[in-house]
C-alpha positions as CSV (number, residue, x, y, z in Angstrom):
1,X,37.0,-20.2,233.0
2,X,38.1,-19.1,229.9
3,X,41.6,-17.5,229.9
4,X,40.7,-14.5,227.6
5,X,38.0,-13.4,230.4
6,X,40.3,-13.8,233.4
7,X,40.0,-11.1,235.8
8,X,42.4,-10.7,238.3
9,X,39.9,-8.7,241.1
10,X,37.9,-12.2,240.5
11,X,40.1,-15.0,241.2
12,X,38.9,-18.9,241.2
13,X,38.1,-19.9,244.5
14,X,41.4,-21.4,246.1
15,X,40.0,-22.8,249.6
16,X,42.0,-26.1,250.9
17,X,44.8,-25.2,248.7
18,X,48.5,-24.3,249.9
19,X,50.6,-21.6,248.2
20,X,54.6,-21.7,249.0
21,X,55.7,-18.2,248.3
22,X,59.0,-17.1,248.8
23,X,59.5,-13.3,249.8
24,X,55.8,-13.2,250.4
25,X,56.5,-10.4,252.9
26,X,57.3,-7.8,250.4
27,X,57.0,-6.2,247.2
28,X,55.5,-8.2,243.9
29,X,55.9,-11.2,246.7
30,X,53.2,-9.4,249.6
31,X,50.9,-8.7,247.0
32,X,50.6,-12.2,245.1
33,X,50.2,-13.4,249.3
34,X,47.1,-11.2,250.1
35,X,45.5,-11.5,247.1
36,X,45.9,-15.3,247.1
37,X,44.6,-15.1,250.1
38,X,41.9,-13.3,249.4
39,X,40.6,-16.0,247.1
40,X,40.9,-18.7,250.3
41,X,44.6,-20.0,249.9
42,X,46.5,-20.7,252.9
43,X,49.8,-19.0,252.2
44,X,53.3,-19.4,253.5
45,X,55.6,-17.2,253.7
46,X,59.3,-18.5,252.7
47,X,61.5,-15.0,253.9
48,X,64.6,-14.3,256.0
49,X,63.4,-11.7,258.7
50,X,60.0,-13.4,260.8
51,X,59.5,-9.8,261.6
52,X,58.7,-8.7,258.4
53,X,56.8,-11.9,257.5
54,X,54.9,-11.1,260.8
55,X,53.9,-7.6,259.9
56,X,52.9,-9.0,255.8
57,X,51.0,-11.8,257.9
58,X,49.1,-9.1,260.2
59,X,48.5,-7.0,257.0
60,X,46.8,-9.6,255.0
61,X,44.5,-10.9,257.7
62,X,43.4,-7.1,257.8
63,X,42.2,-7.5,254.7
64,X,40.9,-11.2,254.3
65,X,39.9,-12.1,258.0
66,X,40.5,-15.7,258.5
67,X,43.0,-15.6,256.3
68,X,45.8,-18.7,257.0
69,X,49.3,-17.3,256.7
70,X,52.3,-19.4,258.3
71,X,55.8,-18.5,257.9
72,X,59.2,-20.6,257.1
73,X,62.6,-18.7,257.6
74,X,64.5,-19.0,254.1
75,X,67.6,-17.6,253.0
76,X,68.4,-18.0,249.1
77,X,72.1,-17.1,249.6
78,X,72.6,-19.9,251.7
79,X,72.5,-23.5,250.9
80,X,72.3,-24.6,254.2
81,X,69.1,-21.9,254.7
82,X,67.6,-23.5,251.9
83,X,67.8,-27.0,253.3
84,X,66.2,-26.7,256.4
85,X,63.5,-24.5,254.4
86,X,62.7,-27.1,251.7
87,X,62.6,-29.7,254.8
88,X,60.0,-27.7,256.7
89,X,57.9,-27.2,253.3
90,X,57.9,-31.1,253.0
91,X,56.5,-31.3,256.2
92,X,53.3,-29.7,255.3
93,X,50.4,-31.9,254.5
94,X,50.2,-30.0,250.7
95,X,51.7,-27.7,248.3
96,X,49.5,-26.7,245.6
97,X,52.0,-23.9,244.3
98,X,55.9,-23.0,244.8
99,X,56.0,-19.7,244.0
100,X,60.4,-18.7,243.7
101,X,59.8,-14.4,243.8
102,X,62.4,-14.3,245.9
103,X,65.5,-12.5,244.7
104,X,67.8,-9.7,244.7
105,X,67.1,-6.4,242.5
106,X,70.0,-4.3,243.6
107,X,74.0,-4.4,244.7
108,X,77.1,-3.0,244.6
109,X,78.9,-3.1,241.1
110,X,81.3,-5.5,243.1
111,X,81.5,-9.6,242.8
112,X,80.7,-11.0,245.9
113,X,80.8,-15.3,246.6
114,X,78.0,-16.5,249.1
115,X,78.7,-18.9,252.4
116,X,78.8,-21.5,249.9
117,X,81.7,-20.0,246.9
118,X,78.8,-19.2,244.7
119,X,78.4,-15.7,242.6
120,X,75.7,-14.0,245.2
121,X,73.4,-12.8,242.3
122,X,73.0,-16.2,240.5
123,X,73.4,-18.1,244.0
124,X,70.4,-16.1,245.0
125,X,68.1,-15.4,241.7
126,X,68.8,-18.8,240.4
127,X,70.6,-22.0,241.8
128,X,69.3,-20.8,245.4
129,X,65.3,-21.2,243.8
130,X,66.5,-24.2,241.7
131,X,68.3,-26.0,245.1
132,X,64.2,-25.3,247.1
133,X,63.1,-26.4,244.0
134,X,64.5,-29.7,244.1
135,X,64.4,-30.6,247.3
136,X,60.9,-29.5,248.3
137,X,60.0,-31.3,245.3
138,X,58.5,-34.3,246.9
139,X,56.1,-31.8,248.5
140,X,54.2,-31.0,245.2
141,X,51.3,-33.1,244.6
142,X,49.7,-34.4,241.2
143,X,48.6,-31.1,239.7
144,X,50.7,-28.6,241.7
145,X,52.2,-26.1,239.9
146,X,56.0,-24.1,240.2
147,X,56.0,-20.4,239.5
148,X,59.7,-18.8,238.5
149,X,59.9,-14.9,238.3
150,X,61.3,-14.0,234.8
151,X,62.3,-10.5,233.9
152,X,62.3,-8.2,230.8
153,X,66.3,-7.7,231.7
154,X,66.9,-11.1,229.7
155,X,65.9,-8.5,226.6
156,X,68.5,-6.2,227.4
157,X,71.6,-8.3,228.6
158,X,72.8,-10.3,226.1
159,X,73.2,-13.9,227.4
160,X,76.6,-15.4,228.5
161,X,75.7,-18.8,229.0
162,X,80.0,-19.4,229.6
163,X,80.2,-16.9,232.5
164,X,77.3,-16.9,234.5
165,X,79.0,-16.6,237.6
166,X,80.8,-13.4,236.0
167,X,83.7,-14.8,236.4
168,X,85.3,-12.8,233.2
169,X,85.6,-9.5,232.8
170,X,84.9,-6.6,234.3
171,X,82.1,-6.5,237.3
172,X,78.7,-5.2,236.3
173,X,75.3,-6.0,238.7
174,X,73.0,-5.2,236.3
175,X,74.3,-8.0,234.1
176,X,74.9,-10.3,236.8
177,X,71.4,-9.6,237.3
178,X,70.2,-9.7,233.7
179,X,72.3,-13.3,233.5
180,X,70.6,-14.5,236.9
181,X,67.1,-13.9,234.8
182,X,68.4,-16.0,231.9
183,X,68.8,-18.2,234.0
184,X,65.7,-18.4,235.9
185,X,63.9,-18.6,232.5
186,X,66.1,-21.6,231.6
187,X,65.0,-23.4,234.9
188,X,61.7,-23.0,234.8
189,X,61.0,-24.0,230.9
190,X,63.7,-26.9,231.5
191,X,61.9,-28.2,234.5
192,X,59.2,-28.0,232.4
193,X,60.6,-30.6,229.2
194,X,62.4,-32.6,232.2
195,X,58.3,-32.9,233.9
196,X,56.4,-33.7,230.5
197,X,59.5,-36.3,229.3
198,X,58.5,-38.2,233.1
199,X,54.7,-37.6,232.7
200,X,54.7,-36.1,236.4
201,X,51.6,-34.6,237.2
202,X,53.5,-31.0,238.0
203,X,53.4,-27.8,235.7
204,X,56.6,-25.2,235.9
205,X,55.7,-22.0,234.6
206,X,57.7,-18.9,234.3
207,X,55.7,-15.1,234.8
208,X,57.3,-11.6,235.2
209,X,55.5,-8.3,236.6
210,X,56.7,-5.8,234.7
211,X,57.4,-2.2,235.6
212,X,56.4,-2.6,238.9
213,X,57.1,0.3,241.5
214,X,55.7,0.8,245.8
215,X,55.2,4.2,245.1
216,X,51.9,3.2,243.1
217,X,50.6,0.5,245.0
218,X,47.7,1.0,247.8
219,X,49.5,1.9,250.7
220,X,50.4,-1.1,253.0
221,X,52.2,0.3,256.4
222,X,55.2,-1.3,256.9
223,X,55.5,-2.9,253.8
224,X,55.2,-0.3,250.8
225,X,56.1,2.5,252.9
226,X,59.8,1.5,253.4
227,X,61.3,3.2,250.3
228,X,63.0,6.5,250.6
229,X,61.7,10.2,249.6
230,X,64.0,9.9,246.6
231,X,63.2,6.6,245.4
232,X,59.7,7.1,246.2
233,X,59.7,10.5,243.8
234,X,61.5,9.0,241.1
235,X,58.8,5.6,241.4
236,X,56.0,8.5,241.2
237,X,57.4,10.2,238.1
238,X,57.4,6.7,236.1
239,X,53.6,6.6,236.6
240,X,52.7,7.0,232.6
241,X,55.0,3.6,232.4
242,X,54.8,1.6,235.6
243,X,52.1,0.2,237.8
244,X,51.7,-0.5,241.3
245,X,53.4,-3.9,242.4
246,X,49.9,-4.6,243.5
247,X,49.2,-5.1,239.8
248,X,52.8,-6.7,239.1
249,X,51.5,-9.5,240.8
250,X,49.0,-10.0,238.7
251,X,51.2,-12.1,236.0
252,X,52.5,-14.5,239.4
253,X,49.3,-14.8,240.2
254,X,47.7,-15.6,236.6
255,X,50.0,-18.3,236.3
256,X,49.8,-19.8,239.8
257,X,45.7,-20.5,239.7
258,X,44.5,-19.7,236.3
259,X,42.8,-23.3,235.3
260,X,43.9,-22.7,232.1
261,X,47.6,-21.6,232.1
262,X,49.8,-24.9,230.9
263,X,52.9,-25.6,231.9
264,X,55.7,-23.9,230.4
265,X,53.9,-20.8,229.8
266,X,55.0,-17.4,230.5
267,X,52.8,-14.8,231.7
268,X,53.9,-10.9,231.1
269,X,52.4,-7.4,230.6
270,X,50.1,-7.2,227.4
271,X,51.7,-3.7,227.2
272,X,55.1,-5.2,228.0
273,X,56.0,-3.4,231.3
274,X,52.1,-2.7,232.2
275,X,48.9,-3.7,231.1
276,X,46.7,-7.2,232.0
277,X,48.6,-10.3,232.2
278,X,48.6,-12.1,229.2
279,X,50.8,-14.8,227.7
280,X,53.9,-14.1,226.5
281,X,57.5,-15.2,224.5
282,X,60.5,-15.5,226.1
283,X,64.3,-14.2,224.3
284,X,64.5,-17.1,222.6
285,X,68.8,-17.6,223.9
286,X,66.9,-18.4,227.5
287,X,64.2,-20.4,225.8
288,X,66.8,-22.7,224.0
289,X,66.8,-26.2,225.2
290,X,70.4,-26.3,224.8
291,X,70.9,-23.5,227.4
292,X,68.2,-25.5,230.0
293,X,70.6,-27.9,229.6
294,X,73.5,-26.6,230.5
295,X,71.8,-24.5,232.9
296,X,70.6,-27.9,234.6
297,X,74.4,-29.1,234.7
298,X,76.2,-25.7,235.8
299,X,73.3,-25.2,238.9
300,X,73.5,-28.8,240.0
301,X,77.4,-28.5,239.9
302,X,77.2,-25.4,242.2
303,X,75.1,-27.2,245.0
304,X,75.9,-30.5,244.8
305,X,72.4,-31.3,244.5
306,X,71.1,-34.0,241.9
307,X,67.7,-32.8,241.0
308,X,65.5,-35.6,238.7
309,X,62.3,-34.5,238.7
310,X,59.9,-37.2,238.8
């Protein structure tokens, strides 16, 4: 298939294969599941609440009867969450694709240290996904492929690769969020150099969905219905800008199956926030090897986990 004809409502046949996806049960993360599933992946679900991953489950094989959805409790905030996660996901016979969506997009403009002393939005966004990262690792077969979200904040928060944690200076989410997205670009192209220096038969790519709101996605009960009237209203009047997180998946998705996407690509909006997913450039401070680097050495500091991938 050539990449300049993919279609995303035609999707390459995915039967036999196994897609990790971490807060599959919501958002960007439901909508990559169902429509994975719709082109015959078996999908599971990596999310806190089994509720929630129940109803997403029930909800998808609506849509795609027969479809295989399985579920694995995961907690990015907590080390210890993540463990017995990563141990269930190397249990399963195969992992064709570990998709890290899960995150946190919102928070009180107050620092807050996880279970384990870590910064909760960099715990969470970043050395949580890196820690399931490494130690499902041995899970990925020859010509599996890792899939980190990315985000268009890294183009509006200046990188501090010093204070990642926000350790200095005054408390701000929406830079603890915007450094957490650095990061997650850094890990992903960095796991990238560290798979093609070990010729390992794995692909890290990096993908980000753009403006992507509920309020314009086809109504799922339960699932994009849990907004309220406010944030619903103000998700409506962003139409001429944003899409439906249906279509934010789109990117995830691209970059997950396309037969043609290489590892360390990034797949964004060819309109930036909207439009078909296409390949893109990172800010080139999160694309510096320098930064994957130290990256790498600050994220395996915070968990204690030595991560070689080979």
């Amino acid at each position: 298939m050539s990449s300049t004809l993919w279609d995303p409502a035609r999707l390459p046949p995915q039967t036999g294969r196994t897609v990790v996806v971490t807060g599959g049960n919501a958002g960007i993360g439901y909508f990559a599941s169902e429509q994975l599933a719709s082109a015959g992946a078996r999908i599971v679900m990596a999310s806190r609440s089994k509720d929630r991953a129940d109803a997403a489950a029930a909800s998808i094989r609506d849509r795609v009867p027969g479809a295989q959805v399985d579920f694995i409790r995961l907690d990015l905030s907590s080390l210890g969450s993540i463990r017995e996660a990563a141990e269930q996901i190397r249990r399963l016979d195969r992992v064709d694709v570990l998709i890290n969506n899960a995150g946190a997009t919102s928070g009180p403009n107050e620092r807050i240290l996880t279970e384990d002393g870590i910064e909760s939005v960099m715990g969470t966004n970043a050395f949580g996904p890196f820690a399931l990262t490494a130690l499902a690792f041995p899970a990925l077969k020859d010509g599996a492929r890792v899939v980190s979200l990315g985000s268009m904040a890294t183009r509006i928060v200046r990188l501090d690769a010093d204070n990642l944690q926000s350790e200095h200076g005054k408390y701000n989410y929406f830079r603890a969020y915007g450094y957490s997205k650095h990061a997650m670009h850094a890990f992903a192209l960095e796991l990238q150099r560290k798979l093609a220096a070990a010729g390992r038969g794995v692909e890290s790519l990096l993908a980000h969905p753009g403006f992507a709101v509920d309020a314009l996605a086809p109504r799922r009960p339960g699932i994009t219905d849990q907004d309220s009237a406010g944030k619903r209203f103000v998700d409506l009047i962003s139409a001429p800008i944003a899409q439906g997180k249906d279509k934010g998946a789109w990117p995830i998705v691209r970059a997950a199956i396309d037969p043609d996407a290489r590892g360390g690509e990034f797949y964004g909006r060819r309109r930036s926030v909207a439009g078909r997913p296409v390949v893109i450039a990172p800010v080139a401070s999160s694309a510096d090897p320098a930064f994957g680097e130290e990256f790498w050495r600050q994220a395996e500091a915070a968990t204690a986990i030595h991560f070689e991938p080979k």
